[in-house]
N, C-alpha and C positions, 0 to 999 in steps of 0.2 A: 670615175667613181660617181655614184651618187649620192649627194647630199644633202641631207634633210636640216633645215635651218630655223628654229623656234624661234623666235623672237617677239615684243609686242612692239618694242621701236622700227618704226618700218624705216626711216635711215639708214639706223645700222642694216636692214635684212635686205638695202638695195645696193648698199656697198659692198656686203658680203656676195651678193648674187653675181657683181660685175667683177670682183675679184675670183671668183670659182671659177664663173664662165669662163673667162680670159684664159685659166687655165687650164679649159678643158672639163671641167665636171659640169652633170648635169645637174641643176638647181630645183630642189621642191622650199619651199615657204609656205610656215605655219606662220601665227600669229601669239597662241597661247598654248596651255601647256594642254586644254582638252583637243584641241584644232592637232595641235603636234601626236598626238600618240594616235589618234584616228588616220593621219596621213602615213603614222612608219607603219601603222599595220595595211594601209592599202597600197602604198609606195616600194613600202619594203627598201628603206636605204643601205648605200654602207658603211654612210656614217652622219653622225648629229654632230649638230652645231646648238647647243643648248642654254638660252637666258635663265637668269635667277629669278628673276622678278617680273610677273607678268599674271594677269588679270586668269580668274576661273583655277587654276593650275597653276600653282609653282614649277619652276624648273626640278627641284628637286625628288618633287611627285613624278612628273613626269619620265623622270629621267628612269625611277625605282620600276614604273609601266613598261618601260619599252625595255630595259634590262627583261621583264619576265616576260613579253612579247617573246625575244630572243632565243629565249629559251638556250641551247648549247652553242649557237651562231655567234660570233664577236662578233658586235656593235659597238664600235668605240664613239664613247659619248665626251663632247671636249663644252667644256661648261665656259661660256661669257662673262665676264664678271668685273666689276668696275671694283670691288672691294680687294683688299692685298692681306688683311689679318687673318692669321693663323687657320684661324676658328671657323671662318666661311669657306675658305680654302678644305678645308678638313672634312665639313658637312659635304661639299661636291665630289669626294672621292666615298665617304660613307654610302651616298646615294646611288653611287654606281657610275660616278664619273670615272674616266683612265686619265683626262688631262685639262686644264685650264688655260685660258687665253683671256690677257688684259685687254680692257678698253681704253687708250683709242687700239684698232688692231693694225699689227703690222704686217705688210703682205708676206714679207719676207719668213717673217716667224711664224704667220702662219700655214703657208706652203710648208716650213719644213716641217710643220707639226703634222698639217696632213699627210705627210712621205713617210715621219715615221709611224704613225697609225697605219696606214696602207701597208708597210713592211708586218707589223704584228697581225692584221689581221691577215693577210696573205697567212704568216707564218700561222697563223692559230685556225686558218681553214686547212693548211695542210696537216697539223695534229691532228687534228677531226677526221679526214679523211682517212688517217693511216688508226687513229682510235677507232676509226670504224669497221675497217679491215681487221682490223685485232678483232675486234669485237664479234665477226664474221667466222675469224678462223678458229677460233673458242668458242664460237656455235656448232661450229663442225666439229670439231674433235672430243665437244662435250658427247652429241649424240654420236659421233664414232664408240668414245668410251663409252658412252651406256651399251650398245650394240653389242661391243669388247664383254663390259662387263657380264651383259645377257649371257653369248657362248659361253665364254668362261667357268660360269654359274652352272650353266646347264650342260657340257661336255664334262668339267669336272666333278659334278655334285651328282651326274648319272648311273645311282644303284650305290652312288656311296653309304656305306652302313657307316658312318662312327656315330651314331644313337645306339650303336650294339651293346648290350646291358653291362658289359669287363670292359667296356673303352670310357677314358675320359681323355676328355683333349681340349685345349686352348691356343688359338694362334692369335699372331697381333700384327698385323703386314704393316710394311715400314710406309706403303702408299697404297693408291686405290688398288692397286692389282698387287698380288701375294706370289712372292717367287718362292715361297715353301710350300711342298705341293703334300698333301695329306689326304692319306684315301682308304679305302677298308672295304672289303665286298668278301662274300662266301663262296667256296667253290663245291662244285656240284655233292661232294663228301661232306660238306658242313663245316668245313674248317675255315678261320677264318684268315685271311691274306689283309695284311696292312703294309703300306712306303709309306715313308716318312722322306720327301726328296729337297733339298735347296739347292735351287739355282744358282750360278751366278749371277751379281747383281742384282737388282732390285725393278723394282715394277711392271712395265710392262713388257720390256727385253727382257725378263727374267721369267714373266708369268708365261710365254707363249709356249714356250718349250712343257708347259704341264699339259695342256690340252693334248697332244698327243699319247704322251704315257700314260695321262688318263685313259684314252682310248684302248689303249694296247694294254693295260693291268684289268682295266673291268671284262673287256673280250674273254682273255687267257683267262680268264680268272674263273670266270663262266663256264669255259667248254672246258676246265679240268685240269689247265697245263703246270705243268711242279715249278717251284719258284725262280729255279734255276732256271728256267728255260721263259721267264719272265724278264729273269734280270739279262740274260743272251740276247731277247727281243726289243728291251728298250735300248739298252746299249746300241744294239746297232742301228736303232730309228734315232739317237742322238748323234750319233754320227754322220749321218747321213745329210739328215734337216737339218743341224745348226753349225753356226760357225764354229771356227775349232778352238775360237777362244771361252767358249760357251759349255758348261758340263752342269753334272748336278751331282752333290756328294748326298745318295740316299741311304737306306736302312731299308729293308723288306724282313718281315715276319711271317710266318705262317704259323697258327695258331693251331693246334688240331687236338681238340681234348678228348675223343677217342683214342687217339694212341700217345695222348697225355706228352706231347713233346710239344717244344718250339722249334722251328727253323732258323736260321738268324744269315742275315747276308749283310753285311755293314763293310760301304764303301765309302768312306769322306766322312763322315758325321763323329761325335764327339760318341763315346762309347757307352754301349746301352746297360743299362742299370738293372739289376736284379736284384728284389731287396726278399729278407724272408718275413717269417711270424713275428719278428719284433722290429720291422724296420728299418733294418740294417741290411748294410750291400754284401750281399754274398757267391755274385758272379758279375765280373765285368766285360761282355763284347764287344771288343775293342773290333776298330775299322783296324782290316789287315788287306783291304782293297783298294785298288784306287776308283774315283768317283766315276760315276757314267757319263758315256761320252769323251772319252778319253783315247781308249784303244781298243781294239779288238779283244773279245774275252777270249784264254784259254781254256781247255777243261781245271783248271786246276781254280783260277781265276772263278768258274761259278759255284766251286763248291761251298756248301753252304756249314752254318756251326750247326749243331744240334747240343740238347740239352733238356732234360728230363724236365716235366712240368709239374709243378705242385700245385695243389690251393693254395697256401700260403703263397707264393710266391708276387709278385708284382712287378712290372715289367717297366721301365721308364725309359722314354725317349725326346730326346729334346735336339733342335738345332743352332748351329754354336752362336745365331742369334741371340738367346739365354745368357749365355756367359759372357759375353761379351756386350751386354747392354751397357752404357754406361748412366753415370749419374751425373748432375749437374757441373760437376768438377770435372769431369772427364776418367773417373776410376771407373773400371771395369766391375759388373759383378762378380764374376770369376767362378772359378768352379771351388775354391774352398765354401766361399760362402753356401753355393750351392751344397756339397756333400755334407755341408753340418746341419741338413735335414733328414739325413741320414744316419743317425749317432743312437738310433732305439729309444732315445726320449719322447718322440712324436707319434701318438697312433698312426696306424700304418695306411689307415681310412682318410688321415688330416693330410700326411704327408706332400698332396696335390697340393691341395687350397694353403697350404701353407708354405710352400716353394713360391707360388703366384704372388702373396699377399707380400713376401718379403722381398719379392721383385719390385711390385708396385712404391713400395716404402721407400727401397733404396733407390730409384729411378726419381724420383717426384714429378720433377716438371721439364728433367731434363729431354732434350729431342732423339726420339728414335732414330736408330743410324742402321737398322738391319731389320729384318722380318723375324717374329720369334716365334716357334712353335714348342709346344710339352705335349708329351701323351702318355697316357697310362693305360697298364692293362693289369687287369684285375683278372688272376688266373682262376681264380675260385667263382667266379663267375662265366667264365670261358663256355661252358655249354648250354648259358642262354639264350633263347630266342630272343631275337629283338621285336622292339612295340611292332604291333601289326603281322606279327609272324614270321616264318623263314619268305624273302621274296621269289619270285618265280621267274625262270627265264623263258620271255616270249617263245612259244611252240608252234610248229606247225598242227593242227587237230585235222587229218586226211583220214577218210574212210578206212577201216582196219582192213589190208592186202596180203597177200602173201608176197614173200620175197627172203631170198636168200645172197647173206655174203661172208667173205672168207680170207682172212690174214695170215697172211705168214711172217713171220718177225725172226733173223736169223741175228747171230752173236754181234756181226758190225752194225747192226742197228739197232740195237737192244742199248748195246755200251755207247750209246750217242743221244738215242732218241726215247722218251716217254710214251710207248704204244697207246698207253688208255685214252687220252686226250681225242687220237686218232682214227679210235673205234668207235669210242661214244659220239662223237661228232659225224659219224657215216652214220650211224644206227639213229641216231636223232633227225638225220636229212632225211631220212626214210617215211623213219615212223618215228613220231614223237607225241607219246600218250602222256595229257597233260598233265604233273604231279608225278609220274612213273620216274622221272630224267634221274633223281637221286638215289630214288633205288637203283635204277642199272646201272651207275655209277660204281653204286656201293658192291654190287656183285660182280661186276667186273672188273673193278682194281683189287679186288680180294684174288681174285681165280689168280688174274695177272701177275700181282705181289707173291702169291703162294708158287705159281710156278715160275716164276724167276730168282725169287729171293730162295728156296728151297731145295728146286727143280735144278735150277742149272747152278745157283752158287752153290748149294750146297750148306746155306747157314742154317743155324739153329735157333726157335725161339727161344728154348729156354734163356738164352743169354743174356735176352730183356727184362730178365726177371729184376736183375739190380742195376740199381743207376751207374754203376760205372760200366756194367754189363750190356744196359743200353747203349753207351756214349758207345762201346767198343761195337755192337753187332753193324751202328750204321757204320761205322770208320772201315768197316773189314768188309763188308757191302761194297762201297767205293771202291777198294783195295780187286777186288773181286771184277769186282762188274770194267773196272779200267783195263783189267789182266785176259777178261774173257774173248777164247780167240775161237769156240765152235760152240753150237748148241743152237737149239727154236725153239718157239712157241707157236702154234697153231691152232687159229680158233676159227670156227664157224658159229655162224648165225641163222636162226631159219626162221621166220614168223608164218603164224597158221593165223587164221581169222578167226575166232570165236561168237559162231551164232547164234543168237534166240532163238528155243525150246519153243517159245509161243506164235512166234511172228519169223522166223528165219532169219532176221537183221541181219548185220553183222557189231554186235555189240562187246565188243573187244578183241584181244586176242593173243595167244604164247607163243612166247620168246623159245627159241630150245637153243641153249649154249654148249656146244663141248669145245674143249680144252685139252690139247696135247701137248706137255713139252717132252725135251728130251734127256729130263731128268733121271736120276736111278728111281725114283718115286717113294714110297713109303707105305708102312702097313696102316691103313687107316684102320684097320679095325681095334687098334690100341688107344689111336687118337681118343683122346678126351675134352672136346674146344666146349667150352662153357659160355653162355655172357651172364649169367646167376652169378652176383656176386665176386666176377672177375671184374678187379680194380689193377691188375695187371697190363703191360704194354702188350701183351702177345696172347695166343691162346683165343683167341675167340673168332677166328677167320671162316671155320668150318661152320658153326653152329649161326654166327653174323649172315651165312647163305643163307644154312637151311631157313632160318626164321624170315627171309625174306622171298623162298621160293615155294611152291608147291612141290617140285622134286629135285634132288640132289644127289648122284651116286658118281662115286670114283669108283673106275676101271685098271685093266690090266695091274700091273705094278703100282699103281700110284698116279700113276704119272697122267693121266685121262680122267676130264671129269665132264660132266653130265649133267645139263639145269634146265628146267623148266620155268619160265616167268610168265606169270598168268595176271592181264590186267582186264579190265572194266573202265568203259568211261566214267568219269567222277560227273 
C-alpha cells in the first residue's frame, strides 16, 4: 500500500515511516495539513495517517479536503491523536475520519488497523466496481427501453384512429410498457374496427406480443378483410411467435353505421356493456370464446355477435385490470361498484369521467398490480369523421393503362373465404387512383353482398327491416352460407384510359365491372333502393352504385350486372 502520513512532529513521522517500511508500504510524508492535501492529490495514496494538531491546516480540515479530493474512491483516513475524550474522538470521525490510533503507537495495533482498512477498502473498491457495472447495464437497458419504447410507439400508434370523434378511451399500464393493446383504424367502407387486447402479464413480456397484432389488425383492416378473418389471422400469428404460456384475452368491434350494426367478437375479457338513452345496461356480450392464442379457431369459434345499432346506444369496454384494481387495503374494485354507474342516475355523456373519477378515489395511493384500460363508443357519433379527415392508404399513382382481370369464386370458397378483400387488393396493385380505393370498395362489396347474400342464399332484405329481423337475416346468412354446397360468382375487370380532349394525355380512366352469379336473379324493374331518407339496414345497395357510377344496368334474369367507374386525377 501506499501511505500518506501528515504529521508536524517529524519523530513520530520517522517512526511511522520505519515501521510502514519494515512492513512493506511505501511511505510519502507531509509535514501540515496544506503540505498533506497537495501531496494526496499528486501521490494519490491508499491510505492517511493523519495529526490533529499542526501548523497552516489542522488535521481535521485536512482530512474534510482529501475526503472531497476522493470523491467516490475509499481513502481511509486513521487520525493520530494523543487526546482519549469523547468529544475529540467524535470531531475525527465527523471530519471524515473511518479510524483513530493513540499515541505513543503500537506496531502491533497499528498493522492490524492497516489490515483492516486494507480489507474495507479492497471491499468498497469491489462495490464500486460491480456499482459501476450496474450502472453500465442501466445504461444499456435504459437506451434499449427507449429504443423498445420508440417501436412500440410507432408499430402500435401506426394509423391508430382513437381521436375518432364516438371513441373515448383511457389506459393506465401497470409499468413502462402496456400489455393491454388498444387500437382502432377504418376499413376501406368506412367502418370502424377496434381490439381491445390484454396480455399476459405485465410489461414488457407482455407488451411485445402487440406489436405484431398491431401489424396484422392495421394491414387487414386497410385492404378490407371482415373481422373474423382478423381474429383467424391473429390467433394464428400468437401461436406461432409466442410461447404457449403467453395469450391475449381481446374484444374486436366493428363499427359500421351505414348498415347501423356492431360486430362483437369477445374472447377472455370481462363482458361488453351496452347502455341505452338513460344510461342503463341493456345488452351484455359476454366472452363465449376463449382468448387468442390458445388454439386453433374453428368456423364456429370465429363467428361473430351481431346486434342492431342505435344512437342512443353506447358501447363500453374495459379490461379486468378495472375490476380488479385494488385499494390500499387490498379490496378489489369489483364489478358492483363498477355497474352502479349504471343505474340511469348518471347522464349518459358523465358515465366515462365518472367510472375513472370513482376508480381514482377508491384506489388512492394504493400500488397498481395490472394494466387498466376503458373505452367507450358513442354510437351517435359513429359516422364522424375524425380531426384531419378520413386518412388515406398509401397508393401506388401509375400512369392510367389498360388491363384486364377476372375471378371466379365457386361455393367451397365463398363459404370459407371473403372475395372482396381479394379483388380490391389485385385492382389496387394494378391501378390505384388516389382517393378512388373507397369508392371501389364501396361498389364492389355491394355487387358482391347482393350476389351472394341474394343470388345464391337466397335471403331477403326485407327482413332487416326490424331489429330482431336484423339479428335473424345475419344468423340465417351463416346458417346458409355453412350449408352451401354449389353456386359462383364471376367478375371481371377491364380499365380503359381516359384521354384529354385538348392535349391527348392520358388523364384518368373507366373501370367496367360485370357481375355474374348463379343465382335465380330478380326483377329489378320493381326494385325500389333509395338512399333519400332511408334510415333502414337494407334497401339502398342499388341506388349506393348508381350514385357512385356513371353507368349501371342488370342483365339477363337478374342475375348479371354491369358498371361503369369513371375517375380523374384529383
Amino acid at each position: 500500500m501506499k501511505i500518506l502520513i501528515v504529521d508536524d512532529d517529524r519523530i513520530n513521522s520517522t517512526i511511522l515511516n520505519r515501521l510502514l517500511a519494515r512492513d512493506g508500504h511505501a511511505v510519502v510524508i507531509s509535514h501540515d495539513g496544506v503540505e498533506g492535501v497537495e501531496k494526496f492529490r499528486r501521490e494519490n495514496p491508499d491510505l492517511v495517517l493523519m495529526d490533529i494538531r499542526m501548523p497552516r491546516m489542522n488535521g481535521y480540515e485536512a482530512a474534510r479536503q482529501i475526503k472531497r479530493l476522493a470523491a467516490n474512491r475509499f481513502v481511509p483516513i486513521i487520525f493520530l491523536t494523543a487526546v482519549t475524550d469523547e468529544e475529540s474522538l467524535a470531531l475525527c470521525i465527523d471530519a471524515g475520519g473511518d479510524d483513530f490510533l493513540t499515541k505513543p503507537f503500537n506496531r502491533t495495533i497499528l498493522q492490524a488497523k492497516i489490515d483492516a482498512m486494507e480489507r474495507i477498502r479492497r471491499l468498497h473498491g469491489e462495490l464500486r466496481r460491480q456499482k459501476e457495472t450496474v450502472e453500465r447495464h442501466q445504461e444499456q437497458l435504459q437506451q434499449e427501453m427507449e429504443v423498445g419504447q420508440h417501436l412500440f410507439a410507432k408499430i402500435v400508434s401506426a394509423g391508430n384512429l382513437l381521436d375518432a370523434p364516438c371513441l373515448k378511451r383511457w389506459t393506465s399500464p401497470m409499468s413502462v410498457f402496456n400489455g393491454d393493446l388498444l387500437v382502432a383504424a377504418y376499413n376501406p367502407a368506412g367502418g370502424l374496427h377496434i381490439m381491445l387486447g390484454d396480455f399476459t402479464g405485465h410489461g414488457l413480456s407482455a407488451a411485445v406480443g402487440a406489436m405484431p397484432l398491431a401489424e396484422i389488425f392495421y394491414e387487414m383492416t386497410a385492404q378490407g378483410f371482415s373481422l373474423s378473418e382478423l381474429v383467424e389471422a391473429i390467433n394464428a400469428k400468437l401461436i406461432s411467435v409466442m410461447p404457449t404460456r403467453m395469450f391475449c384475452a381481446a374484444c374486436l368491434i366493428e363499427v359500421d353505421f351505414r348498415q347501423q350494426s356492431l360486430l362483437v367478437w369477445n374472447g377472455g375479457l370481462p363482458d361488453v356493456l351496452v347502455t341505452d338513452q338513460t344510461g342503463r345496461v341493456v345488452r351484455r356480450l359476454v366472452s363465449n370464446r376463449l382468448p387468442l392464442g390458445v388454439q386453433a379457431l374453428t368456423r364456429e369459434d370465429r363467428k361473430m355477435e351481431i346486434m342492431e345499432m342505435r344512437p342512443e346506444h353506447r358501447v363500453f369496454l374495459f379490461s379486468d385490470g378495472l375490476i380488479e384494481a385494488p385499494d390500499p387495503s387490498g379490496e378489489m374494485f369489483g364489478l358492483d361498484r363498477l355497474m352502479a354507474h349504471f343505474d340511469g342516475r348518471t347522464q349518459t355523456d358523465q358515465i366515462f369521467d365518472t367510472i375513472l373519477s370513482s376508480l381514482r378515489n377508491f384506489r388512492g395511493g394504493a400500488v397498481q398490480t395490472d394494466d387498466i384500460s376503458l373505452l367507450e363508443i358513442d354510437c351517435s357519433r359513429a359516422g364522424e369523421e375524425p380531426p384531419g379527415g378520413m386518412p388515406r392508404r398509401s397508393e401506388k399513382n401509375l400512369p392510367p393503362a389498360p388491363w384486364e382481370i377476372s375471378f371466379s369464386f365457386h361455393a367451397g370458397t365463398l363459404k370459407n373465404v371473403d372475395p372482396l378483400p381479394t379483388v380490391i387488393n389485385a385492382v389496387m396493385s394494378i391501378q390505384a387512383p388516389t382517393g378512388h380505393r373507397e369508392r371501389l370498395y364501396t361498389i364492389l362489396a355491394e355487387l358482391l353482398s347482393n350476389a351472394l347474400d341474394h343470388g345464391l342464399l337466397g335471403l331477403d332484405t326485407e327482413m332487416k327491416k326490424t331489429p330482431t329481423g336484423f339479428i335473424e337475416y345475419y344468423n340465417l346468412r351463416e346458417e346458409r352460407l355453412a350449408a352451401l354446397e354449389s353456386g359462383f360468382i364471376q367478375l371481371k375487370l377491364m380499365h380503359e384510359p381516359v384521354l384529354s380532349e385538348v392535349d391527348g394525355r392520358r388523364i384518368g380512366g373507366a373501370i367496367h365491372i360485370r357481375l355474374d352469379d348463379s343465382g335465380p336473379g330478380f326483377d329489378y324493374n320493381k326494385v325500389r333502393s333509395s338512399l333519400e331518407g332511408n334510415c333502414g339496414h337494407g334497401g339502398r345497395g342499388i341506388a349506393l352504385i348508381r350514385s357512385l357510377c356513371s353507368e349501371l344496368a342488370y342483365l339477363g334474369d337478374g342475375n348479371q350486372a354491369e358498371v361503369v367507374y369513371r375517375w380523374m386525377y384529383e
